[in-house]
GUNU-634385 format. One record per residue (C-alpha): x, y, z; residue in three letters. Coordinates in steps of 0.2 Angstrom, whole numbers, plus 2048, in hexadecimal, padded with zeros to 3 digits. Example, Ala and Ser with C-alpha at 12.3 -4.5 7.8 and 13.67 -1.06 7.14 Angstrom:
@X 83E | Y 7EA | Z 827 | nunu Ala
@X 844 | Y 7FB | Z 824 | nunu Ser
***
This chain:
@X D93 | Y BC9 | Z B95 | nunu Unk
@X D9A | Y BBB | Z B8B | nunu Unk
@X D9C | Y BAA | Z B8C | nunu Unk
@X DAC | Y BA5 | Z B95 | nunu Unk
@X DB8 | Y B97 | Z B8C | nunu Unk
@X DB2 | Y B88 | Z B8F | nunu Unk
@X DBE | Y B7A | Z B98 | nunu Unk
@X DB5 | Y B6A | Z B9A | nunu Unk
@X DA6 | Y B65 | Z B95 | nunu Unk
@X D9A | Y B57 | Z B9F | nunu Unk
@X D8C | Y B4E | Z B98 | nunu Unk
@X D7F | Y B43 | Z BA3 | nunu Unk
@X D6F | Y B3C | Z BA0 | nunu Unk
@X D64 | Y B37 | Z BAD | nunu Unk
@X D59 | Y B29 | Z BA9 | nunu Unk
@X D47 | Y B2A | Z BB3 | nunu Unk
@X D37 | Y B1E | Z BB2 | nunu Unk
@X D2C | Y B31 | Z BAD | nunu Unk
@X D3A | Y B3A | Z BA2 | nunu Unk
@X D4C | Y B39 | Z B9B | nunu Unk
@X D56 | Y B48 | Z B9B | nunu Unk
@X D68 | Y B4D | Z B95 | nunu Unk
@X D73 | Y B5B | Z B99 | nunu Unk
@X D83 | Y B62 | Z B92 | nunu Unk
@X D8A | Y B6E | Z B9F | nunu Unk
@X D9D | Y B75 | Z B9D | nunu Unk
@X DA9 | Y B7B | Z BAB | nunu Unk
@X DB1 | Y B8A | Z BA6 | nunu Unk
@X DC3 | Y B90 | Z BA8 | nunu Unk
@X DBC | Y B9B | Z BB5 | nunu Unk
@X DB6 | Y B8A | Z BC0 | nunu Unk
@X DA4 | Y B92 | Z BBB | nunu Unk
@X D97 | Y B82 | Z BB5 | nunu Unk
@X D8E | Y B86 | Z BA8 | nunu Unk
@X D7F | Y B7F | Z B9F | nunu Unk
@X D82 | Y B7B | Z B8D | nunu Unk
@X D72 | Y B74 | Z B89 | nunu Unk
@X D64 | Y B68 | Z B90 | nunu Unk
@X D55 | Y B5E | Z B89 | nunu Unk
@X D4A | Y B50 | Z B8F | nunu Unk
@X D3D | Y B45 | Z B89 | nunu Unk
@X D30 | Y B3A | Z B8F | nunu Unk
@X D36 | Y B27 | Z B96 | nunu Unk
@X D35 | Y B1A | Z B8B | nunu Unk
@X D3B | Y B07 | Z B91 | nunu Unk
@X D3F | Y B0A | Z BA3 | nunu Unk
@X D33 | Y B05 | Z BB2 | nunu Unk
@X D39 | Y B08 | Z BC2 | nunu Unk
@X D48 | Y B0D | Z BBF | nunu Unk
@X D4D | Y AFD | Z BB4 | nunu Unk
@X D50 | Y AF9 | Z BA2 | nunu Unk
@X D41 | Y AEF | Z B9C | nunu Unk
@X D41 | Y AF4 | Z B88 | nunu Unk
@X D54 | Y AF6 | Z B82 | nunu Unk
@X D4F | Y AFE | Z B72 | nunu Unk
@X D41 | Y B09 | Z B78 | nunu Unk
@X D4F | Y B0E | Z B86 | nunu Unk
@X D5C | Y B12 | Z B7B | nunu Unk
@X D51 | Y B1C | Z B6D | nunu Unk
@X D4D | Y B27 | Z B7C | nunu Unk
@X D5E | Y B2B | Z B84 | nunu Unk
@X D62 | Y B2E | Z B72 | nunu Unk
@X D54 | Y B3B | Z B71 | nunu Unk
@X D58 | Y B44 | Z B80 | nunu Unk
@X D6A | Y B45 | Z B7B | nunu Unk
@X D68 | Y B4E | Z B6A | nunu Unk
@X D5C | Y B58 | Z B72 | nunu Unk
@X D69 | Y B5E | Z B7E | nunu Unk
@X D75 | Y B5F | Z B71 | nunu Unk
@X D6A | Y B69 | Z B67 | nunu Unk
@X D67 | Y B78 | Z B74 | nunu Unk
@X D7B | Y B77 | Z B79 | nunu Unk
@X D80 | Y B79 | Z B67 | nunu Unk
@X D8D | Y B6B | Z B6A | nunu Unk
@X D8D | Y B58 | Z B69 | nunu Unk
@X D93 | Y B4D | Z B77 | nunu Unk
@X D9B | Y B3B | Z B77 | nunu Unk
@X D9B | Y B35 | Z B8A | nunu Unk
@X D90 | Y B37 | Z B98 | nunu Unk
@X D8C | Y B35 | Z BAB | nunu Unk
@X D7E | Y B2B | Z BAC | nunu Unk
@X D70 | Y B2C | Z BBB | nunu Unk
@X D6A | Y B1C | Z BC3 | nunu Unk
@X D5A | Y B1C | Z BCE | nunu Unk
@X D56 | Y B0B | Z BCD | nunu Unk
@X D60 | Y AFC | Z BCD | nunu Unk
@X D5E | Y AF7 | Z BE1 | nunu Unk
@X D6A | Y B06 | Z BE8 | nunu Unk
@X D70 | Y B02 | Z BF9 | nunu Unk
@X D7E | Y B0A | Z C02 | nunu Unk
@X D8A | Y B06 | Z C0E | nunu Unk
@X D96 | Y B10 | Z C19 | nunu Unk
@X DA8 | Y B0A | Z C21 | nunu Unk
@X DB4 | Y B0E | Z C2C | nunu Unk
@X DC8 | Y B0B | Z C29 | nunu Unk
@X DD6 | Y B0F | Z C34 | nunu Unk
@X DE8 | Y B0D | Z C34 | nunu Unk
@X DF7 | Y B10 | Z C3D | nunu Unk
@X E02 | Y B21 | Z C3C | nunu Unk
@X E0C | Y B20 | Z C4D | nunu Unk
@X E09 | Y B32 | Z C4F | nunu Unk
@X E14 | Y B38 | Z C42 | nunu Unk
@X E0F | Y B44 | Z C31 | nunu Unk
@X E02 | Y B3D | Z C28 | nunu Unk
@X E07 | Y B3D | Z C16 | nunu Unk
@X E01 | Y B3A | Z C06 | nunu Unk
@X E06 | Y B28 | Z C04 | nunu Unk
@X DFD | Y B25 | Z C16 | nunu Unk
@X DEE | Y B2B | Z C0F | nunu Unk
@X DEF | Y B20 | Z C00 | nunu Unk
@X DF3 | Y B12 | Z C0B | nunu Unk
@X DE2 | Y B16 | Z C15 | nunu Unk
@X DD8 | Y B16 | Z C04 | nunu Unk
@X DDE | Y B06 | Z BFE | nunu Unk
@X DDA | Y AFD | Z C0E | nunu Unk
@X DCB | Y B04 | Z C0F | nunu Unk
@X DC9 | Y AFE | Z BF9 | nunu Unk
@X DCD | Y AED | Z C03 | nunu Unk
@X DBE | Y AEE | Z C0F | nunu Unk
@X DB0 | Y AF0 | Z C03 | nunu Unk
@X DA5 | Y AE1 | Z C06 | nunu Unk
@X D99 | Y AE1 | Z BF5 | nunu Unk
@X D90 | Y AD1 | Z BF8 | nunu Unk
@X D8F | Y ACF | Z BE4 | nunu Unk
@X D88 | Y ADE | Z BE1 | nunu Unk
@X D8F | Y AEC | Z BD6 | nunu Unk
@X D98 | Y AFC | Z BDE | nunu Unk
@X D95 | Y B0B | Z BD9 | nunu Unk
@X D9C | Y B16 | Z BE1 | nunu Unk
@X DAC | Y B13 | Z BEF | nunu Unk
@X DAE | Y B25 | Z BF7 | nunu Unk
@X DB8 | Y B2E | Z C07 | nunu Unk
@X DAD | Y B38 | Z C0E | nunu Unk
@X DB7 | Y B3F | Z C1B | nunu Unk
@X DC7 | Y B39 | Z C26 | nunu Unk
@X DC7 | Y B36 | Z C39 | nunu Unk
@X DD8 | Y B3B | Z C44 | nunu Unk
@X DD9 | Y B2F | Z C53 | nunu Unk
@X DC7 | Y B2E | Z C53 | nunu Unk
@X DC4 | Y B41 | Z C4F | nunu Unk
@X DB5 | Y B44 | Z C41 | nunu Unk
@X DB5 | Y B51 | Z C33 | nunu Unk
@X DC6 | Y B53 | Z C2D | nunu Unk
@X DC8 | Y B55 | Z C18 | nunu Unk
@X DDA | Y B54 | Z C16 | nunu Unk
@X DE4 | Y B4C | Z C23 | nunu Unk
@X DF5 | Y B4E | Z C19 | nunu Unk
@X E02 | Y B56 | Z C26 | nunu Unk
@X DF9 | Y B55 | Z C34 | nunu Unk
@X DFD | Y B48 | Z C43 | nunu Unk
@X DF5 | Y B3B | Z C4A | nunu Unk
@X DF9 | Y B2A | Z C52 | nunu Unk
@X DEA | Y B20 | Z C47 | nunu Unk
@X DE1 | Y B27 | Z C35 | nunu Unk
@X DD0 | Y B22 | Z C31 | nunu Unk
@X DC4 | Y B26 | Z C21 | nunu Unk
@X DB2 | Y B22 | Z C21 | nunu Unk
@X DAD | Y B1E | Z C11 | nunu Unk
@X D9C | Y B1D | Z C09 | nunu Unk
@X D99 | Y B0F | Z BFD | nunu Unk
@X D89 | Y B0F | Z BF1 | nunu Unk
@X D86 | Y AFC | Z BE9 | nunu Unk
@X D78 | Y AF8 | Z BDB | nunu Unk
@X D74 | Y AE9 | Z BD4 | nunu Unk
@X D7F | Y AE6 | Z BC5 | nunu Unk
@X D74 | Y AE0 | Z BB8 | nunu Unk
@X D67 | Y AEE | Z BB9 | nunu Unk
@X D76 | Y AFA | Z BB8 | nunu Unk
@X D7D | Y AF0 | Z BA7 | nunu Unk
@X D6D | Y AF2 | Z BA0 | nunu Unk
@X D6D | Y B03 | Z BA2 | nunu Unk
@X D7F | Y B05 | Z B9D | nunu Unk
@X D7B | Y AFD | Z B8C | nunu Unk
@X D6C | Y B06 | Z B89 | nunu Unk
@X D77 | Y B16 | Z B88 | nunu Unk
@X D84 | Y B0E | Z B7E | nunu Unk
@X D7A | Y B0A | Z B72 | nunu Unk
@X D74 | Y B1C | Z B6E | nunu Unk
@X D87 | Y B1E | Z B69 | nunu Unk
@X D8D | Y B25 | Z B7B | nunu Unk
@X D9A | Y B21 | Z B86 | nunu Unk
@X D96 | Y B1F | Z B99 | nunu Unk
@X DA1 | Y B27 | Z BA2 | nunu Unk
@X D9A | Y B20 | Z BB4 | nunu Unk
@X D8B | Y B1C | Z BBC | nunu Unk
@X D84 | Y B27 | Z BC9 | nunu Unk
@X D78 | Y B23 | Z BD6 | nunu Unk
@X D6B | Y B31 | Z BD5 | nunu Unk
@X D69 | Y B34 | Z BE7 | nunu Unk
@X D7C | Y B39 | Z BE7 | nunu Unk
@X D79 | Y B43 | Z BD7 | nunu Unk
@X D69 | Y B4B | Z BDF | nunu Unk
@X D73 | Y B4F | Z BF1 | nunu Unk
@X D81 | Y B59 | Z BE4 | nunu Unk
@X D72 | Y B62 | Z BDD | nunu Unk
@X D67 | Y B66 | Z BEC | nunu Unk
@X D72 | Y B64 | Z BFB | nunu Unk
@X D7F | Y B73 | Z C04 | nunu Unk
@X D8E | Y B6B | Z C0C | nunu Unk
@X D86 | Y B70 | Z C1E | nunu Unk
@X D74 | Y B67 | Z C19 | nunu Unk
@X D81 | Y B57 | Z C15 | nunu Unk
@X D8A | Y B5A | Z C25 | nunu Unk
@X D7C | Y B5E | Z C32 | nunu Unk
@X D71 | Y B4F | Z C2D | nunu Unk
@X D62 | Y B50 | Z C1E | nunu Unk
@X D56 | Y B45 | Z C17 | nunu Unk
@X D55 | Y B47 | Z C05 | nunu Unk
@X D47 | Y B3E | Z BFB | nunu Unk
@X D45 | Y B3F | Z BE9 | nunu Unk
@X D34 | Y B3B | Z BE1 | nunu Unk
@X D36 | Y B34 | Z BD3 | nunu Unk
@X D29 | Y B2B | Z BC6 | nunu Unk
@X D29 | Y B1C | Z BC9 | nunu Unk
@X D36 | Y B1A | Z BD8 | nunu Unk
@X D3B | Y B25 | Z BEA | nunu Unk
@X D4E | Y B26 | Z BF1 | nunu Unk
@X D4D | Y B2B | Z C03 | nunu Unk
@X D5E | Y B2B | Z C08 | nunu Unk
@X D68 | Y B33 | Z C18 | nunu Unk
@X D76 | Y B3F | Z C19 | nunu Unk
@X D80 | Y B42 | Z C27 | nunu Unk
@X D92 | Y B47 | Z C2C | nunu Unk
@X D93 | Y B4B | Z C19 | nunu Unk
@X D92 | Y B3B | Z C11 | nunu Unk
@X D84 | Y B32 | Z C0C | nunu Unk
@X D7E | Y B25 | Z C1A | nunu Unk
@X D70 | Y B1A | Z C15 | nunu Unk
@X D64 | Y B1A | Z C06 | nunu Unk
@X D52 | Y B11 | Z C05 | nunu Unk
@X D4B | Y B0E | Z BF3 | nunu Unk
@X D37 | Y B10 | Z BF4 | nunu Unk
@X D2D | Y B09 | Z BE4 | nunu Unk
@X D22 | Y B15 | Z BE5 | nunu Unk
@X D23 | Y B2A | Z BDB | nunu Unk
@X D17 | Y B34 | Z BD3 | nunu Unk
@X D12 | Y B28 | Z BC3 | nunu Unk
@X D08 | Y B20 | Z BD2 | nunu Unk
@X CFF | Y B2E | Z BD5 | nunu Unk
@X CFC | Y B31 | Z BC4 | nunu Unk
@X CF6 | Y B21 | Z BC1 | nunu Unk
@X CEB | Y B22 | Z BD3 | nunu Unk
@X CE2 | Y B31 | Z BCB | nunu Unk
@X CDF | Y B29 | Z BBB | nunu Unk
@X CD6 | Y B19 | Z BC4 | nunu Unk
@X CCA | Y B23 | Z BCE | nunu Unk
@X CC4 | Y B31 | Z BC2 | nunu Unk
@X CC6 | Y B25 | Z BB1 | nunu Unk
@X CD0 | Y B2F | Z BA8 | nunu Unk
@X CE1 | Y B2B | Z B9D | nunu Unk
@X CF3 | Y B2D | Z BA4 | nunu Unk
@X CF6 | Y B3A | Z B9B | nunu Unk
@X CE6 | Y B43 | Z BA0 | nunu Unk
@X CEA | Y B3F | Z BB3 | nunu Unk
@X CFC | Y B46 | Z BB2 | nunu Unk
@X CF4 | Y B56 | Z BAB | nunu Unk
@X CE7 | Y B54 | Z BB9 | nunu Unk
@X CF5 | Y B54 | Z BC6 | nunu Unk
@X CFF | Y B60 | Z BBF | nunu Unk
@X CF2 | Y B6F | Z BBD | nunu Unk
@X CE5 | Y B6C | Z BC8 | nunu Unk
@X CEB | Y B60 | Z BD5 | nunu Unk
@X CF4 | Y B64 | Z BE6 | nunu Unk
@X CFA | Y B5C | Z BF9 | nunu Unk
@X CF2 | Y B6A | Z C00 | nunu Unk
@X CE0 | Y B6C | Z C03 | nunu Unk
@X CD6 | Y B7D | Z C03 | nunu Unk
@X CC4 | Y B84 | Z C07 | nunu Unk
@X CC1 | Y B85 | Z BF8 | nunu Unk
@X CC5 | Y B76 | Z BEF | nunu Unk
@X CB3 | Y B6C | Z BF1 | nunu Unk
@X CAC | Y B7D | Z BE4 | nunu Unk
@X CB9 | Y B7C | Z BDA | nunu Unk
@X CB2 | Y B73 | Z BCC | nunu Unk
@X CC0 | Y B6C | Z BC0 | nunu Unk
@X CBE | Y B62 | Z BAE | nunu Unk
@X CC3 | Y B51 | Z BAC | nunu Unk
@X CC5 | Y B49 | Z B9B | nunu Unk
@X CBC | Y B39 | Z B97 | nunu Unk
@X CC6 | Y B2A | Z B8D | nunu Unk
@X CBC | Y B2F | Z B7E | nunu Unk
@X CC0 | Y B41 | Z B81 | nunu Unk
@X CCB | Y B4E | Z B74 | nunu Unk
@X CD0 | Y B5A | Z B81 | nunu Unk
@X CCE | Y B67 | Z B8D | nunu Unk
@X CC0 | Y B70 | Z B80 | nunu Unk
@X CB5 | Y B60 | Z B7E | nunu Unk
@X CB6 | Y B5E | Z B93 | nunu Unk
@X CB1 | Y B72 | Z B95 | nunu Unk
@X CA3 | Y B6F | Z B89 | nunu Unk
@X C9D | Y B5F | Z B92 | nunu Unk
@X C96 | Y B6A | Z BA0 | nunu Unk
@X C93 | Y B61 | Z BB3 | nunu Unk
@X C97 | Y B50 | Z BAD | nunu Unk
@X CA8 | Y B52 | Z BA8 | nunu Unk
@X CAE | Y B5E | Z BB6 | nunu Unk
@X CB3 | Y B58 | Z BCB | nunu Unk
@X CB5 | Y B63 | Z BD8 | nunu Unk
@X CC9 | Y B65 | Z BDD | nunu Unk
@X CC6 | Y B5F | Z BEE | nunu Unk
@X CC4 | Y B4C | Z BE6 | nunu Unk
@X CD7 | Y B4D | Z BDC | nunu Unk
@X CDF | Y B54 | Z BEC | nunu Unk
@X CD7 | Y B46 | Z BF5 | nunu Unk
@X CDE | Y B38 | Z BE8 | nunu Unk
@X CED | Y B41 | Z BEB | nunu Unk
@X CF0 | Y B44 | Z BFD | nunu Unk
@X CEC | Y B30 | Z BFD | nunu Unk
@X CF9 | Y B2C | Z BF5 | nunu Unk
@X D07 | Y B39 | Z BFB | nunu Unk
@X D01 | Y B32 | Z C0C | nunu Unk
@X D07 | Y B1F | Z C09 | nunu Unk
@X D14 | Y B27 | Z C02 | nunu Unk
@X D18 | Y B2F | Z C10 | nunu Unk
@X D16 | Y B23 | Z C1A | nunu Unk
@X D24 | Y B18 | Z C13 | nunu Unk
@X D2E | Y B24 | Z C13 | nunu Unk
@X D2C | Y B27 | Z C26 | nunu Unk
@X D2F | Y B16 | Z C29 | nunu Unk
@X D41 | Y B16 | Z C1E | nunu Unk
@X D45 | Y B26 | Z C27 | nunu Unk
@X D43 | Y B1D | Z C39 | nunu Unk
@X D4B | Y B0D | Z C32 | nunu Unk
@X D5B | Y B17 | Z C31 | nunu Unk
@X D5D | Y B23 | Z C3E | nunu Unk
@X D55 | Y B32 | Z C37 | nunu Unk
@X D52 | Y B38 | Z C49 | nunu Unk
@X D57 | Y B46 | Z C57 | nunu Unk
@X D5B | Y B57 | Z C54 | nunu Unk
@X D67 | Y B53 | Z C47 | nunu Unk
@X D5C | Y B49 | Z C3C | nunu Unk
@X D52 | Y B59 | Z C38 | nunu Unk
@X D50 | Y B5F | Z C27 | nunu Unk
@X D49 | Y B56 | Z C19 | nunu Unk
@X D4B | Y B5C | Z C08 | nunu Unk
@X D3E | Y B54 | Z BF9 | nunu Unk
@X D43 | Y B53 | Z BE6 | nunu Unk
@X D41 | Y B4C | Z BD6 | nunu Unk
@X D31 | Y B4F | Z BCA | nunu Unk
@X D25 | Y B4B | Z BD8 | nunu Unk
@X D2A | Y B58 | Z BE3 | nunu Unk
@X D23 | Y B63 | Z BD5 | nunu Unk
@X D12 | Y B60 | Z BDD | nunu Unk
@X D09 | Y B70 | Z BE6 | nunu Unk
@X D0A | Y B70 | Z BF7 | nunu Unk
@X D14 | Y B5F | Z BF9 | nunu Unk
@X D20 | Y B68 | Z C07 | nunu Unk
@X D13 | Y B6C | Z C10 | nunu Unk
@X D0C | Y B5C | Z C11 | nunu Unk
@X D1D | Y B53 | Z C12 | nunu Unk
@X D21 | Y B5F | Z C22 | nunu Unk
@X D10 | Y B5A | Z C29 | nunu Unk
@X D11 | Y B49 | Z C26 | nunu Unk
@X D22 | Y B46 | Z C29 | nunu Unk
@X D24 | Y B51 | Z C3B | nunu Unk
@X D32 | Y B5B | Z C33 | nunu Unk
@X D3A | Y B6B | Z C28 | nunu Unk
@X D37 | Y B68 | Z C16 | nunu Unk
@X D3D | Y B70 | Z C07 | nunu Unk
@X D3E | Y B6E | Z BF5 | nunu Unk
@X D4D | Y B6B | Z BEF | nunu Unk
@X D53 | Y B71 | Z BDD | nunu Unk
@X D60 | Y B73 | Z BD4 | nunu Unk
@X D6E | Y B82 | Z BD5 | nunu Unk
@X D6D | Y B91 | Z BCB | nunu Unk
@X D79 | Y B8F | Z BBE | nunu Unk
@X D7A | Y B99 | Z BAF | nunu Unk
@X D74 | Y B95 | Z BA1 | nunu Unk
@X D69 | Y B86 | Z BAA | nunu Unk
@X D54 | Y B8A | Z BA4 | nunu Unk
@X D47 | Y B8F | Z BAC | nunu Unk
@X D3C | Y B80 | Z BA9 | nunu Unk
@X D4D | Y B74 | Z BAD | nunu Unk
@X D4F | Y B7D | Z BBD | nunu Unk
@X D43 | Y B74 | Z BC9 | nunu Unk
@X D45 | Y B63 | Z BD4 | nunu Unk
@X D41 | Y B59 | Z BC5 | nunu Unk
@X D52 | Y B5C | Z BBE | nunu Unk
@X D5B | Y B5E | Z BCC | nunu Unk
@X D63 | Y B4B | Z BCB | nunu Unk
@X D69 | Y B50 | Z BB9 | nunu Unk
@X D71 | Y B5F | Z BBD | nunu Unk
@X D77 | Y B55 | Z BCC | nunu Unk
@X D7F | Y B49 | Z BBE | nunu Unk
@X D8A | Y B58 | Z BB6 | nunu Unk
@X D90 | Y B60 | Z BC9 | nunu Unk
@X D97 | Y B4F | Z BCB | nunu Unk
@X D9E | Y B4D | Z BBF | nunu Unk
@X DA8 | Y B5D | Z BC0 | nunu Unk
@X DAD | Y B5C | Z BD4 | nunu Unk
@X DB3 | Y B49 | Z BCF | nunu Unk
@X DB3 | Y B41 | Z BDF | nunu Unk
@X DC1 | Y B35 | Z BE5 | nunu Unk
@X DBD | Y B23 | Z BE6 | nunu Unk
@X DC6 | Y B19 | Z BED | nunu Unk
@X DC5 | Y B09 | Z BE0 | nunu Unk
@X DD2 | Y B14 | Z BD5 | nunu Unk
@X DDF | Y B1A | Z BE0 | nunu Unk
@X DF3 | Y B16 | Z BDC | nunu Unk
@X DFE | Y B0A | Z BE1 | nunu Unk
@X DFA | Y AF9 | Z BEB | nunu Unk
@X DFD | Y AF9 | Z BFC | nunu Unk
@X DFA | Y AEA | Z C06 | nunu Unk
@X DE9 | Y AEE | Z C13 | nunu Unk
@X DEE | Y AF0 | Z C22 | nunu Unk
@X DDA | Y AE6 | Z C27 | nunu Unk
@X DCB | Y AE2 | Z C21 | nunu Unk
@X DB9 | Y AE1 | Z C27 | nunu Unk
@X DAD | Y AD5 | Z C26 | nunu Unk
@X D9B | Y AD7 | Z C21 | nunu Unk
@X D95 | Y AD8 | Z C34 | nunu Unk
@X DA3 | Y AE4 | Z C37 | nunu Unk
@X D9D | Y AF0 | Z C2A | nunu Unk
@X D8B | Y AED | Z C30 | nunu Unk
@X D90 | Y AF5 | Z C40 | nunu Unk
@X D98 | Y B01 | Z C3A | nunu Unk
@X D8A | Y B08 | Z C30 | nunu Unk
@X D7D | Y B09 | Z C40 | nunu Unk
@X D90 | Y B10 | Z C4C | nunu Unk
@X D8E | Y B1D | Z C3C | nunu Unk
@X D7D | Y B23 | Z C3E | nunu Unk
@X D7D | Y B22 | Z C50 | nunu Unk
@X D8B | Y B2E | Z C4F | nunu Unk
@X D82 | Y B39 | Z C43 | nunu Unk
@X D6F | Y B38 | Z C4C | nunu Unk
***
C-alpha cells in the first residue's frame, strides 16, 4: 500500500536532561498521522530540565533535527517544542455566566471563554497553556459542546498550565538559534497524557508519572482535564549516577549496567548471577570478561543500588499523589512513562510500592513510527506531534472582546482547584 498524500506536516522536539529527540509526523488527507522521520541524540547543555550552556543546547537540538530530517526525506522550519523543566505548575478554574434559560449560542460561548481569559491569575509567571476542558450546564459536568442546548447559567472549567518565564525563553532561543521557528511550548506532561492517556483514563481519574533523566512530572487527570501536576528533581540519571558511586565505575558504564543487567525486581537467582563491572581504567566488556572474579558482582548488589533508589523515588511520588487527592476508587490507575520506565520490572515495583494498578505507558502505533522509537521514552515527543495536530482551544486567542462578566481572585481560584479535585476524588 502507498503512501497517502500528505496534508500537514508537524515537527517537535522534546528537550530532555538524558537525550533530545525530533520528529517530523504528517497528517494525511485521510486524517491518518503518519511518521515522516525521527532522530535523537544525547543532551548536551540541559540540567534539569533548564538551559545551562546555550551553545552546547542549541548544537544538540540542531543534531536531532537534521537527524529527523534525514530519515523523513524532508526539512522542517518550525516546531512544537517540549518543556519538562521550567517549574510547571497548573491550575484549574471555574467561570460561569448568565444565559436566562434561553439557546446557548456561539457568541455565549465566546463570551464564557473571554471571561474565563479574564480570570487567569498568573502571579508573574508565564502561561502556557489556557484551555476549556469541559462546560458545566447549571452546574451539570461533562458536557463538550453546549451550543443549542438550554440552560439558565453556562460554566467551563479550564485548566491553566504556568512555567517560569525565563527558563521557557532560554529554551525558546536555544531552538531559534538552530534556525527554527517555535511554534509553542508544550508542557511535557500534556504532551505525554496525548501520547499515553485514552479519553476514559483522562476522565475516570489517572496518575501519570514520567521518569525522566534528570526530572519526574507526576501529574493528575480527572474529569478529562489535567488537575494538578508535581515536578520531582529526581529521574533515572540519579540512578545511574547511584550505581556509578557504589561499584566505581563511569556513567557511561553504569547506564550500561542498568540497562542490561539491572532490574526493580529481585529473583532467587540474582546473588549466583555473577555480572562484569568495568574499572575507570577499563577498555570494555572483553578486558572486564578477562579480569576474572575481581571485575565481576553478583546481580543481587545492582538490583539493590537500584531498588534504593526507585524506593525514594517512590516515596516522593506517593507523598505528591496524597498531596493532591490521588485517593478513593477513582483515584486508581497510575500510568509511568518516560526513559525511566524502560527499567525491567519498574511496574511491578511501582504497583507494590505505590498500592495501585501500574502500566507502562507508550506511545500509539502509528505507522511509520520505529520500533526503537516506540517505547515510553518517546512517548512525550510523539505526544508533541498528536498535539499539535488535534490543536486544542485556548482560550488567550479567542475573537472578539467582550467585557467579563466577573473575575476571581487568587483565593477564589485556590478554592476552586481543591472544590475540583474533591469532585473528581
Amino acid at each position: 500500500m502507498g503512501m497517502p498524500r500528505i496534508g500537514k506536516v508537524f515537527g517537535a522536539v522534546n528537550v530532555g536532561s538524558f537525550r533530545i529527540s525530533a520528529m517530523i509526523m504528517g497528517l494525511s488527507e485521510t486524517g491518518e498521522m503518519i511518521v515522516l522521520g525521527s532522530g535523537h541524540r544525547a543532551s548536551q547543555g540541559i540540567k534539569r530540565g533548564y538551559v545551562t550552556d546555550m551553545a552546547a543546547a542549541t548544537y544538540a537540538i540542531r543534531d536531532a533535527v537534521e537527524r529527523a530530517e534525514k530519515n523523513a526525506g524532508a526539512s522542517i522550519s518550525s516546531v512544537w517544542i517540549g518543556c519538562a523543566g521550567a517549574g510547571l505548575g497548573s491550575q484549574v478554574a471555574k467561570v460561569e455566566i448568565d444565559i436566562g434559560g434561553r439557546r446557548i449560542e456561539e457568541e455565549d460561548i465566546e463570551h464564557l471563554l473571554v471571561a474565563a481569559r479574564e480570570s487567569i491569575q498568573p502571579d508573574g509567571r508565564m502561561v502556557l497553556h489556557a484551555q476549556p476542558a469541559h462546560y458545566t450546564l447549571d452546574g451539570a459536568h461533562g458536557v463538550a459542546n453546549p451550543k443549542g442546548l438550554h440552560a439558565e447559567r453556562l460554566g467551563v472549567d479550564i485548566h491553566v498550565m504556568l512555567a517560569d518565564g525565563a527558563p521557557v525563553r532560554n529554551l525558546i532561543e536555544a531552538v531559534q538559534n538552530a534556525h527554527l521557528d517555535v511554534e509553542a511550548v508544550v508542557a511535557a506532561p500534556i504532551a505525554a497524557g496525548y501520547s499515553c492517556l485514552t479519553p476514559e483514563e483522562r476522565e475516570l481519574g489517572t496518575a501519570l508519572i514520567e521518569i525522566g533523566g534528570e526530572v519526574t512530572n507526576v501529574s493528575l487527570y480527572a474529569g478529562g482535564m489535567l488537575l494538578g501536576l508535581k515536578a520531582i528533581p529526581f529521574g533515572s540519571a540519579d540512578i545511574t549516577d547511584a550505581i556509578a558511586s557504589s561499584f566505581g565505575v563511569r556513567r557511561f558504564q553504569a547506564e550500561r549496567l542498568k540497562c542490561v543487567a539491572g532490574s526493580a525486581i529481585a529473583s532467587p537467582t540474582d546473588h549466583r548471577e555473577m555480572i562484569p563491572v568495568n574499572g575507570p581504567g577499563d577498555g570494555g566488556d572483553d578486558t572486564a570478561a578477562a579480569g576474572g572474579e575481581a571485575n565481576r558482582i553478583p546481580r543481587a548488589e545492582l538490583v539493590s543500588v537500584v531498588t534504593e533508589q526507585l524506593a525514594r523515588l517512590t516515596d516522593e511520588v506517593g507523598k505528591a499523589l496524597k498531596a493532591m487527592g490521588f485517593s478513593g476508587s477513582r483515584g486508581s490507575q497510575v500510568v509511568l512513562t518516560g526513559g525511566g520506565a524502560e527499567l525491567a520490572g519498574i511496574a511491578e515495583f511501582a504497583q507494590s510500592a505505590l498500592g495501585r494498578p501500574v502500566r507502562i505507558g507508550k506511545p500509539p502505533a502509528l505507522r511509520g513510527l520505529p520500533e526503537a522509537h516506540s517505547t515510553a521514552g518517546f512517548a512525550t515527543l510523539a505526544g508533541l506531534c498528536l498535539y499539535a495536530a488535534d490543536d486544542p482551544i485556548d482560550i488567550r486567542s479567542v475573537g472578539p472582546s467582550y467585557q467579563p462578566t466577573m473575575r476571581y481572585t487568587g483565593l477564589g481560584l485556590v478554592n476552586r482547584v481543591a472544590r475540583a479535585v474533591r469532585d473528581y476524588f
